[in-house]
C-alpha angles and dihedrals in degrees: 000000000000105000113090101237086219096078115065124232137234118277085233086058089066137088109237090231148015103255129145090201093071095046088084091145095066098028100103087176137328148176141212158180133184131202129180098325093325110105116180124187133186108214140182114195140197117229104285155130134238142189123203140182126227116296135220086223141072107240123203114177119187115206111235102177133050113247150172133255107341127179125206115174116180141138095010095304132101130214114189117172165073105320117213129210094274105026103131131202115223112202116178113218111271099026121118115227137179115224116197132163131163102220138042119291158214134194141155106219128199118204110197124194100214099226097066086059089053097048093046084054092048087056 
């Protein structure tokens, strides 16, 4: 985790969604199923970083493993810090974001199409 977060990339820099399919370099295994527009993946990660573009999905990780100094900068606000078994990351569909953590690590992530959530309000 060399970058300073503070200083924005390149749109060339960034992935064009938000999709854990195509992390394939810090993917060390993981496993899915989808149903309806709910996609939810179990994943164990190498330390890393990743840059990603705004997405046509709502995205939800829950953290599974202790780790060390992690760095998560979207939507105009910074978290820098320890991460605990249960801390969770929030990213509203079409927000960038920049994902960074120093160990090794394990998350169970929820991609959400929007419109499922709406129509389940609307019920």
């Amino acid at each position: 985790m060399q970058r300073d977060l503070s200083e924005p990339s390149s749109p060339s820099d960034r992935q064009s969604a938000l999709n854990l399919s195509d992390v394939t370099d810090q993917l060390c295994s993981g496993r899915s199923i989808q149903t309806g527009g709910l996609t939810i993946t179990h994943t164990v990660t190498s330390p890393s970083e990743i840059e990603t573009a705004p997405s046509s999905q709502h995205f939800l990780c829950l953290n599974l493993r202790y780790g060390s100094r992690q760095v998560n900068q979207f939507d105009g606000g910074l978290y820098e810090g320890a991460i605990q078994v249960g801390d969770f990351f929030l990213l509203p569909a079409g927000i960038p974001a920049v994902w960074a953590w120093e160990t090794a690590g394990e998350g169970l992530a929820f991609m959400m199409n929007p419109d499922i959530l709406t129509q389940t309000a609307a019920t």
